[in-house]
N, C-alpha and C positions, 0 to 999 in steps of 0.2 A: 504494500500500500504506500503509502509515505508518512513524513513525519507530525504532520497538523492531523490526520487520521489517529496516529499513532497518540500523539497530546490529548486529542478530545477522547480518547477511549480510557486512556488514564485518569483524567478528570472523572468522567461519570464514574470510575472505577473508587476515585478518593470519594468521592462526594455520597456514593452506597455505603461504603464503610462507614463515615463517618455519619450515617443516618443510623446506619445500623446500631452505633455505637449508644450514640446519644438520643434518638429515638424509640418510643416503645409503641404497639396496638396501632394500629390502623393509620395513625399519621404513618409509622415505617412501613408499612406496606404500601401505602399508595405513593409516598417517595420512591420506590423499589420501582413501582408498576411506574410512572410516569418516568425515572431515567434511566430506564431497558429502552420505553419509545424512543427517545432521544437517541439513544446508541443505535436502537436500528436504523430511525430514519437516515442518523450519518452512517452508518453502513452501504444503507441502500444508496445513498446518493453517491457515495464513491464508489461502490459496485460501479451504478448506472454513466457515469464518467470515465471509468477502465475499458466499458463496453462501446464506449462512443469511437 
């Protein structure tokens, strides 16, 4: 992929943890569920940019 791919996937990746952590009940779960979307949408869109 490259490396702005690579930064935003670490980010969601700190920012899960760190809900994890400090988070409990349902706020952490729906932080969870909202920055997975996030990580796929950036997924998809540099998939759909590799494919172009």
């Amino acid at each position: 992929m490259n490396l702005k791919f690579a930064a935003a996937m670490a980010c969601y990746a700190a920012l899960a943890l760190l809900a994890g952590f400090t988070l409990d009940g349902k706020i952490r779960i729906g932080t969870w569920i909202i920055l997975g979307y996030f990580a796929l949408r950036t997924y998809l869109v540099v998939l759909k940019r590799q494919l172009e």
